[in-house]
Legacy VTK file of the C-alpha trace (Angstrom):
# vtk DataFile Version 3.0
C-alpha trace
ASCII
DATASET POLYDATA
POINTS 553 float
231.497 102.602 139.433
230.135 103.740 142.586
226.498 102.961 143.219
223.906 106.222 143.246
223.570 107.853 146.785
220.690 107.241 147.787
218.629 108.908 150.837
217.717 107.473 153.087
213.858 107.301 152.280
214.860 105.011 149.691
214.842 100.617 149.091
218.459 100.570 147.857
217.424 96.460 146.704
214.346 97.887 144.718
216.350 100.897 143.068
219.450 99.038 142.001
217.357 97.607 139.561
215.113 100.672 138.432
217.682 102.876 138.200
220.928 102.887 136.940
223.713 105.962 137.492
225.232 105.972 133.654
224.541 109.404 132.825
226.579 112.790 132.952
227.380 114.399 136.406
226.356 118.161 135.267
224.071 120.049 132.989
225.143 123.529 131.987
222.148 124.264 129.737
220.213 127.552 130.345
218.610 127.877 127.347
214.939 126.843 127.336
214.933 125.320 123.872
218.026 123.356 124.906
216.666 122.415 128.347
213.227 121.270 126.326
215.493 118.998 123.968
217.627 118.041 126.808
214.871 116.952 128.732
212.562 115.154 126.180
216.201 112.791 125.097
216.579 111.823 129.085
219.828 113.738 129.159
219.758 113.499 133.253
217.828 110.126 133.139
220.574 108.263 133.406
222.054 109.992 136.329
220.274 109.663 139.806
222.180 112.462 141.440
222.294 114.223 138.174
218.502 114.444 137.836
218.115 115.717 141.744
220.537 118.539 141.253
217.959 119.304 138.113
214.953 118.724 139.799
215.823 121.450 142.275
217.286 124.111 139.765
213.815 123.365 138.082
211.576 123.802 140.896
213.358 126.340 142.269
212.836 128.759 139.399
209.232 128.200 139.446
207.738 131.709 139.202
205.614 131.274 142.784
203.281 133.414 145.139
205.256 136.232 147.679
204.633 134.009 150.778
205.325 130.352 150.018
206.277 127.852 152.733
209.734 126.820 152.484
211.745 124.151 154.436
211.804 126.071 158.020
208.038 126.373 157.973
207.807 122.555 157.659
210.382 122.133 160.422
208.273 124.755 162.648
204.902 122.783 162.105
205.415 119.011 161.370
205.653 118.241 165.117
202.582 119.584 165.897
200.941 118.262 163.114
202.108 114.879 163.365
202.358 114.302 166.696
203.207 110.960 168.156
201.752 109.505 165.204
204.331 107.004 162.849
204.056 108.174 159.565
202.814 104.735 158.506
199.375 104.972 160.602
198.829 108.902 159.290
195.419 109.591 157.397
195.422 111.322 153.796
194.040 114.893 153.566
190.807 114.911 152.212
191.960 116.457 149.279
194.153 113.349 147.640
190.334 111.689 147.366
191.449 108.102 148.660
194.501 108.037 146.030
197.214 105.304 147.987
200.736 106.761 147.974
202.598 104.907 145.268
205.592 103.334 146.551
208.064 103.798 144.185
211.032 101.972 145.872
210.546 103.835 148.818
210.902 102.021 152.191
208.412 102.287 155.185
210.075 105.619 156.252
209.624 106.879 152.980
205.935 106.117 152.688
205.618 107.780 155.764
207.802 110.660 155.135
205.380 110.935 152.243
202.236 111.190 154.531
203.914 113.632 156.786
204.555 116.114 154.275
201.017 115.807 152.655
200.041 116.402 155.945
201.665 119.310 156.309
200.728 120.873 152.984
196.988 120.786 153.680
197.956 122.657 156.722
199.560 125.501 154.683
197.253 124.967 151.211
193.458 125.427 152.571
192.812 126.189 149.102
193.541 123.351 147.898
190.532 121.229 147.785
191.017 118.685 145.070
194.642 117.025 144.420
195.149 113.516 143.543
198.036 113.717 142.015
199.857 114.947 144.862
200.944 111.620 146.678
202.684 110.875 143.614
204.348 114.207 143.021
206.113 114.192 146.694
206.788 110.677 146.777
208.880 111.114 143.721
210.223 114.211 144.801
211.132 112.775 148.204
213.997 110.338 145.892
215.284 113.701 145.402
215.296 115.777 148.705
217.826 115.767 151.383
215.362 115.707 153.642
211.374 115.508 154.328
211.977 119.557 154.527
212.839 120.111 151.225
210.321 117.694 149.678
207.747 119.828 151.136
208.902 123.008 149.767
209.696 121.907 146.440
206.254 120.261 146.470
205.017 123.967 147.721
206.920 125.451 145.166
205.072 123.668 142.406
201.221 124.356 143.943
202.216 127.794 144.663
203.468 128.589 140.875
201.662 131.989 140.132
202.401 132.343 136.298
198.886 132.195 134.864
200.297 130.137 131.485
202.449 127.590 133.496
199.464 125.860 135.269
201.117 122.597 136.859
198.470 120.538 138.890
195.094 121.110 139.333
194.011 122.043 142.912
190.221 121.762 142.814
187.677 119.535 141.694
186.524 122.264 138.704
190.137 122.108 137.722
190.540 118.779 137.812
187.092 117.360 136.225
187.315 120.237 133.531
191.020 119.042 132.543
188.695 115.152 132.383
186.647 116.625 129.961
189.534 118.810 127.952
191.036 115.045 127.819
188.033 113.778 126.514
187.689 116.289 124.121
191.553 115.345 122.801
190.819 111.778 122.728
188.218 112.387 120.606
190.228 114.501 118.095
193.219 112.747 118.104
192.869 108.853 119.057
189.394 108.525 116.989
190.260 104.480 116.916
190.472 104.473 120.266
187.386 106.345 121.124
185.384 104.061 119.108
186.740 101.262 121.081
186.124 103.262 124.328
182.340 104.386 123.332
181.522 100.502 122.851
182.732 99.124 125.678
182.035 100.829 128.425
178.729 102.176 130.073
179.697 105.636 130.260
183.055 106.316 128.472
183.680 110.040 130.746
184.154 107.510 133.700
186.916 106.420 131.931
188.118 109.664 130.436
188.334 111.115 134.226
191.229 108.266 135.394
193.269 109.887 133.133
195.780 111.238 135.604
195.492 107.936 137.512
197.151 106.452 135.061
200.127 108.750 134.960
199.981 109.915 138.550
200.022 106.211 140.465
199.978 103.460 138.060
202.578 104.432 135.689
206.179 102.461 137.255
208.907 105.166 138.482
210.849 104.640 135.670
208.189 106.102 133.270
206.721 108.329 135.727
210.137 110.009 136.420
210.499 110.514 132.702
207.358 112.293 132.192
208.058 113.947 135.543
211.398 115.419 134.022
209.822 116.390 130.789
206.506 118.099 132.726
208.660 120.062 134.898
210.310 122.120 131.922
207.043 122.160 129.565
204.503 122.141 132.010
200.907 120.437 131.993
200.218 119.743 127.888
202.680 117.131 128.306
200.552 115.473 130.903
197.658 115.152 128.090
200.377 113.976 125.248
201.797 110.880 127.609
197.798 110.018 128.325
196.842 110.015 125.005
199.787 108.026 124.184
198.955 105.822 126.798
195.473 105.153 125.060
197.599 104.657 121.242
199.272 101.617 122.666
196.521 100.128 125.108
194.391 100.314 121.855
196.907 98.855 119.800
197.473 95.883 122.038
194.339 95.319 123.040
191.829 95.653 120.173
190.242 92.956 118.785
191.185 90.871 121.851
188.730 90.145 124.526
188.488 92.261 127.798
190.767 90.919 130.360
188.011 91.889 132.848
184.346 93.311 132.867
186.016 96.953 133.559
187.660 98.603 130.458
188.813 101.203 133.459
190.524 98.151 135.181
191.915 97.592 131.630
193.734 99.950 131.291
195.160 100.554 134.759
196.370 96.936 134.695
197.654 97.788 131.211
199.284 100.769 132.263
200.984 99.338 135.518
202.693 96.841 133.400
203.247 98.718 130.628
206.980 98.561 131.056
207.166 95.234 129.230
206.250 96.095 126.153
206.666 99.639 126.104
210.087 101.385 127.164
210.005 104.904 128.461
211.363 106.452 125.517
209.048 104.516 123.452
206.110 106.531 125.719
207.795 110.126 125.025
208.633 109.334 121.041
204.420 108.711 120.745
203.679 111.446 122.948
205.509 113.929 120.928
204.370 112.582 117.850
201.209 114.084 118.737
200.636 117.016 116.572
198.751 118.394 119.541
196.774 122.137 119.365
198.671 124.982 120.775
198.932 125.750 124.135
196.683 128.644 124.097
193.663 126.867 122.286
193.911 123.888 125.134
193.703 126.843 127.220
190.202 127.933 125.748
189.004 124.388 125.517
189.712 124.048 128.979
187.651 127.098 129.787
184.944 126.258 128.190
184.713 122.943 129.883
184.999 124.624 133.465
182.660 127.047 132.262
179.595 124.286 131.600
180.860 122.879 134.825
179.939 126.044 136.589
176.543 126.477 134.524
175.630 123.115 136.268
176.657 123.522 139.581
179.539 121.098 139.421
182.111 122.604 141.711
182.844 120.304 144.214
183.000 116.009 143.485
179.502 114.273 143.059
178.146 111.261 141.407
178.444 112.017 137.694
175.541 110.534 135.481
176.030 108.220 132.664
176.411 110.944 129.813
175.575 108.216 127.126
171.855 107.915 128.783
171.874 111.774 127.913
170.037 110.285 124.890
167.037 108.451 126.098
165.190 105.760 124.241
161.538 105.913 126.281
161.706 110.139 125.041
163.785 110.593 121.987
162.209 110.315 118.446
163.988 111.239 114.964
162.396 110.760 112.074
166.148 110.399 110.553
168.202 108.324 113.273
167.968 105.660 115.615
168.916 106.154 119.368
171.920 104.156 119.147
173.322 106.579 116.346
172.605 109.553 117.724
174.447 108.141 120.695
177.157 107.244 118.286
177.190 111.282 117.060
176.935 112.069 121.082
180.091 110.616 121.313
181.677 113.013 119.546
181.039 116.242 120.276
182.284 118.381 123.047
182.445 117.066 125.831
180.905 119.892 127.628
177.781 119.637 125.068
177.819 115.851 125.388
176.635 116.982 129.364
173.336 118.081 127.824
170.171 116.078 126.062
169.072 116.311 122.589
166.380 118.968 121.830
164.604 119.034 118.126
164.676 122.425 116.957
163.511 121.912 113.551
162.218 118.659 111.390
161.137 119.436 107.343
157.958 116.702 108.518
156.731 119.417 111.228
158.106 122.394 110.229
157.463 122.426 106.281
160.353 122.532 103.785
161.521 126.356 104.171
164.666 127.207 104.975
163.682 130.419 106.175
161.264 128.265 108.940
165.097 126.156 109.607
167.158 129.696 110.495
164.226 130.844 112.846
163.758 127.464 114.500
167.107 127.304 115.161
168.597 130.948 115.905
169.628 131.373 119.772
170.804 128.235 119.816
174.527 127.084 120.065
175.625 124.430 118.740
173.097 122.763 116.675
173.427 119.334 114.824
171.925 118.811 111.285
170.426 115.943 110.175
169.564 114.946 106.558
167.830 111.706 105.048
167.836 111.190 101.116
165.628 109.841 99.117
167.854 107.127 99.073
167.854 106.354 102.129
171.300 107.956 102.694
171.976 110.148 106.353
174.398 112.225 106.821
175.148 115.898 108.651
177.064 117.989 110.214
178.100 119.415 113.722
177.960 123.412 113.484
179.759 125.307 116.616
178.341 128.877 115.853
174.687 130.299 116.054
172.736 130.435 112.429
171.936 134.386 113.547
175.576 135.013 112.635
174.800 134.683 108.501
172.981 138.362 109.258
176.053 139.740 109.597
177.013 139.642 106.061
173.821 141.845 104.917
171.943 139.214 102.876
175.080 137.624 101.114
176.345 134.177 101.697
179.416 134.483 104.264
181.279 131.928 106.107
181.296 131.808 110.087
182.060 128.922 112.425
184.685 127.461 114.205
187.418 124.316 113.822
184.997 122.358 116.314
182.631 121.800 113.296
182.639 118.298 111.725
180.895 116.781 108.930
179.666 113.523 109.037
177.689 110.081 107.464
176.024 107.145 109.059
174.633 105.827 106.169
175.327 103.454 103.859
178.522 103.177 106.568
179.890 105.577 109.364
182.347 108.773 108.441
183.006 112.182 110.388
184.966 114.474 108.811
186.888 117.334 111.500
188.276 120.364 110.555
191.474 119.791 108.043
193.766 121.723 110.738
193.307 118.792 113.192
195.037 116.340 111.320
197.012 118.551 109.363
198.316 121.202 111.435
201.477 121.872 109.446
198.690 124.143 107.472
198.968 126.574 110.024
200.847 128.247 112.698
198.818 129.222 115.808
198.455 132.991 116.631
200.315 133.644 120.407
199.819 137.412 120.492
195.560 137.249 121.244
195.162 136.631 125.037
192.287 134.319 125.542
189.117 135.065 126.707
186.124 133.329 127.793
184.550 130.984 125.058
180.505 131.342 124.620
178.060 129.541 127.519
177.555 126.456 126.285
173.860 124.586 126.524
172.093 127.501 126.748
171.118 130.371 124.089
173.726 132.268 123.240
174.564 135.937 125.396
174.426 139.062 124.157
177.457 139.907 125.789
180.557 140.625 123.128
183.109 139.730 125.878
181.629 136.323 126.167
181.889 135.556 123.011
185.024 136.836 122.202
187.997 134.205 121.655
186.171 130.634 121.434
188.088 127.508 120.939
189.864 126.969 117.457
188.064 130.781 116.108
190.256 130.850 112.457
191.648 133.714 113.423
193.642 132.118 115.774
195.592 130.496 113.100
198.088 131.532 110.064
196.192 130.058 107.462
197.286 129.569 103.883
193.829 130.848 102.745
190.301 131.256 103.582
188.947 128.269 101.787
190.235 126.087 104.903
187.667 128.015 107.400
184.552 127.910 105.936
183.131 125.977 108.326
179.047 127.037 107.724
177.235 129.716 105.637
173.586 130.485 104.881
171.953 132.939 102.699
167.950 132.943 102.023
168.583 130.521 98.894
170.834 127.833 100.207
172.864 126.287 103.264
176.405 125.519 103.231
178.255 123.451 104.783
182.398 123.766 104.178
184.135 125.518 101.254
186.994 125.840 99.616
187.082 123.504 96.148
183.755 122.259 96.685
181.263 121.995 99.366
180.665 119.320 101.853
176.736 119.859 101.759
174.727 122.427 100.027
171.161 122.455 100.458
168.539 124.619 98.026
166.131 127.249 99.664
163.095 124.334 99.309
164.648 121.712 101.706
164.743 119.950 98.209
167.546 119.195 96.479
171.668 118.982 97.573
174.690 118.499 96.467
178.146 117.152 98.392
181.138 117.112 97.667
185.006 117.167 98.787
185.792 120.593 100.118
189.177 121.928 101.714
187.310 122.931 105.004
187.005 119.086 106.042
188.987 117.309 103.295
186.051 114.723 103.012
184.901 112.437 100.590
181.357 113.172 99.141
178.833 112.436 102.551
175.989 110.752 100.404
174.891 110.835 96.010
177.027 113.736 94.876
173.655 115.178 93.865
170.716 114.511 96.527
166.757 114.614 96.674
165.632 114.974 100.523
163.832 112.888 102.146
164.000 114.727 105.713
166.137 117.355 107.579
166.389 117.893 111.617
168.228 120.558 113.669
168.670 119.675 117.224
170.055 121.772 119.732
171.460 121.200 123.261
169.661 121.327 126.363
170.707 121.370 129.785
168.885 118.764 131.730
168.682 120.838 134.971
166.167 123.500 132.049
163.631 121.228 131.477
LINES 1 554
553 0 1 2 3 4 5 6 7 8 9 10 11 12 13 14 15 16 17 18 19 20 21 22 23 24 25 26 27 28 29 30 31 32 33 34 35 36 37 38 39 40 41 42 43 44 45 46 47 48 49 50 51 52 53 54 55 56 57 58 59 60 61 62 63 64 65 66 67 68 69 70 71 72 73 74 75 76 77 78 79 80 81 82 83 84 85 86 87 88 89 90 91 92 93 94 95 96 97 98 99 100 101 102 103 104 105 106 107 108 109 110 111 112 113 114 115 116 117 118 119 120 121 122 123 124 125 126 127 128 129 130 131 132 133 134 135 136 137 138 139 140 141 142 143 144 145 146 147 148 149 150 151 152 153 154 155 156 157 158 159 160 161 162 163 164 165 166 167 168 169 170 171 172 173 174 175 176 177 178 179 180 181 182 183 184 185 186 187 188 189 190 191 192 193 194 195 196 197 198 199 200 201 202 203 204 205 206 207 208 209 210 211 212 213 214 215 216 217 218 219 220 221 222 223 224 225 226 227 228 229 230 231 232 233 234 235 236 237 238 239 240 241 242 243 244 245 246 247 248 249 250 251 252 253 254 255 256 257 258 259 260 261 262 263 264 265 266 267 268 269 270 271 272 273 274 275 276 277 278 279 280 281 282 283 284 285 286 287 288 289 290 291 292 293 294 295 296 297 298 299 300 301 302 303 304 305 306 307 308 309 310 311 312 313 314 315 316 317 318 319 320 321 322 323 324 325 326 327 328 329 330 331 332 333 334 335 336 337 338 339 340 341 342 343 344 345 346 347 348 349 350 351 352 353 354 355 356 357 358 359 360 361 362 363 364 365 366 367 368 369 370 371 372 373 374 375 376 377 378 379 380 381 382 383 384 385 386 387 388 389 390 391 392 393 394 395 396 397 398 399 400 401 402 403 404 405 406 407 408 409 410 411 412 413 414 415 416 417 418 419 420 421 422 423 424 425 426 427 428 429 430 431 432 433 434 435 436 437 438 439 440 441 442 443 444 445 446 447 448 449 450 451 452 453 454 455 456 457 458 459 460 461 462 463 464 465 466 467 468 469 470 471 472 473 474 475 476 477 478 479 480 481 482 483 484 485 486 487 488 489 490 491 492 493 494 495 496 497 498 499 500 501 502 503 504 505 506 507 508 509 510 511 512 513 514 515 516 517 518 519 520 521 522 523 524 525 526 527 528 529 530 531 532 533 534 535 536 537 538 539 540 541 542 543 544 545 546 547 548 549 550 551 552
């Protein structure tokens, strides 16, 4: 068999061993389902000139801007650009924030082919402010060019797309540290074991949230980055956030219980992740990634939203230090009459990431306030979310995370209806730890997401909640999004001038009496949870606490 033909931008010795030319010569496929199947089984994987003719018939039906550079504008500029210069000896744009091009069996030229055309692109892109993951796009692209001129406009191609569902990479630092926190958020949702192990080893687990697209975009060997590279190309960015989270399944599975290999769980996992080809094949990768039952692509949609929209409500636009988000609970000014600091840092860790950004503000405690319920809703309206804290008599805690403003229950006229959203959660610390999260999460063959509601921007988040019915139109996982089988698995929270609820549907998670007195929990189809505490409860103490934006106080 012939060997692949390689360009010349590539180290024939290194390749001969990454890559192997088994696979079929052509692909026919026009169907997207097919391509989608085709892609996610490595049908051009095998085949290095195979996978370049499908890399281009890709790229090149990329849906992209009226006036995007194309191989004869790099031809017209690199000169002038470049100079003299060898490629090897060319500075990074600003905009690849110190991210080293990945060599990928390229040879010298190649790396500084790579250079050239990054170059080249912050010449024609002055939008494009924030971009790490660039390097790593063009230098594998450039295995799969003719020439440095077609690397660049396939590399154009893909930060030019203009379909407003297809985004691709992120181009700004808004983009990209809001996609950190969207991460975050998934992590949290979806690899709870893992975020446990995250929360208690590092000093501020976000830091390690935001390498996320290190890992894929620079660490990750070519034979595993190509793979997710062929797979991204035909389904777009979610699969970015599936591989990552499957990244996090096996690093947690290999590493836990074993000590850290060094005093940096971020180090961890990059070391883990640049190695990871020994014990985890490529296809191994993709099989966990798609076993992710993730949320739809319109709800990541919102979620990411709302996390650029806290962003913006802070004045995060362009990169800055970022503080430690678990000090967002301090010990020398934060007193509960219910939980210690370290577990209300433990509950920190799982909400939102965009309320996780804010401090903890007591709205309401039964010990200040009095035992009225009516004294609880008017503590706590205009604020969104809230957390509720309650202590037994038996020394038992437990609460729940509520996304939605307690003014809502006036909507109903006096009667006891259910509001909310899927971000809710229900939750006990003692005798041992517990959350419950909306049944949808881990179940989501419950439901079929709704495609034909265009999403809109979710409610501010930190602050009281606007006025404004646009704002507050489409927030992340709203029911209605979803086909459910029945109401009883949205109601998320409820309150009438007798009683508090908490979940529904067979039961209720917590019900509390119009005194602050009594309760009663139990499993409900809402959260699918065990009982949080003594099926049937005196209290002890209850605390609402809101969110609060440090930059308000």
């Amino acid at each position: 068999m012939d060997p692949p033909g390689y360009n010349c931008f590539v180290d024939r010795d290194k390749m001969d061993t990454a890559v192997q030319d088994l696979g079929p010569k052509e692909l026919s496929c026009t169907e997207p389902q097919e391509l989608k199947q085709l892609a996610r089984q490595g049908y051009w994987a095998r085949s290095y000139a195979l996978r370049g003719k499908v890399y281009q018939r890709l790229i090149r039906d990329i849906p992209c801007r009226t006036v995007t550079p194309d191989a004869s504008v790099y031809s017209d500029i690199v000169g002038k650009i470049v100079g003299k210069h060898s490629g090897s000896s060319l500075p990074l744009p600003e905009f690849v924030d110190n991210t080293q091009v990945p060599s990928y069996c390229l040879n010298p030229r190649g790396e500084g082919a790579v250079r050239k055309i990054l170059l080249c692109i912050a010449n024609q892109f002055p939008d494009v402010s924030f971009c790490p993951a660039l390097p790593a796009v063009v230098a594998l692209l450039l295995h799969y060019s003719a020439d440095e001129a077609q690397c660049f406009e396939n590399a154009c191609r893909i930060l030019a797309c203009n379909d407003p569902s297809r985004k691709l990479v992120d181009q700004s630092f808004l983009a990209f540290e809001s996609s950190c926190m969207t991460f975050g958020d998934l992590v949290n949702k979806y690899c709870q074991a893992a975020h446990k192990l995250m929360v208690a080893v590092s000093e501020d687990v976000l830091q390690v949230y935001a390498d996320w697209q290190r890992w894929l975009f620079g660490e990750l060997p070519l034979s595993h980055f190509a793979r997710v590279f062929d797979v991204f190309l035909v389904e777009g960015y979610k699969v970015l956030y599936r591989v990552a989270l499957a990244i996090l399944k096996f690093f947690h599975k290999v590493r836990a219980g074993q000590p850290p290999e060094s005093d940096s769980v971020k180090q961890d996992i990059r070391a883990f992740v640049r190695d990871i080809a020994k014990t985890v094949s490529p296809e191994k990768l993709l099989e966990k990634a798609f076993a992710i039952r993730l949320f739809s692509r319109k709800e990541i949609q919102l979620l990411q939203m709302a996390n650029e929209k806290a962003l913006k409500q802070k004045g995060i636009t362009v990169k800055q230090k970022r503080q430690f988000v678990h000090l967002a609970v301090h010990a020398e000014n934060f007193h509960s009459e219910i939980v210690s600091v370290r577990e209300m840092r433990d509950i920190w860790s799982w909400v939102p990431e965009r309320f996780a950004l804010c401090q903890p503000l007591l709205l309401f405690s039964s010990l200040q306030h009095g035992y009225s319920l009516t004294r609880f809703y008017l503590q706590c309206e205009g604020h969104e979310p809230t957390l509720l804290l309650i202590k037994t008599t038996q020394k038992e805690v437990c609460g729940a995370y509520l996304s939605t403003d307690w003014s809502e229950r006036n909507k109903f006229g006096g009667k006891v209806g259910f509001f909310g959203t899927g971000e809710c959660f229900v939750f006990r610390l003692q005798p041992e730890v517990q959350r419950y999260e909306w049944v949808v999460i881990k179940h989501p063959e419950l439901t079929k997401p709704v495609s034909s509601e265009a999403p809109a921007a979710p409610s501010p988040p930190c602050r009281p909640v606007s006025s404004d019915p646009a704002d507050r139109l489409s927030p992340f996982l709203a029911a209605r999004h979803f086909n459910l089988p029945s109401k009883t698995e949205s109601m998320f929270m409820a309150g009438g001038n007798d009683c508090l609820i908490v979940g529904g549907g067979g039961g209720q998670a917590l019900y509390i009496d119009g005194d602050l007195n009594r309760g009663r929990t139990g499993h409900c189809d809402t959260f699918n949870n065990q009982p949080l505490c003594s099926e049937n409860f005196l209290i002890a103490a209850v605390e609402a606490w809101g969110f609060q934006d440090p930059d308000t106080q």
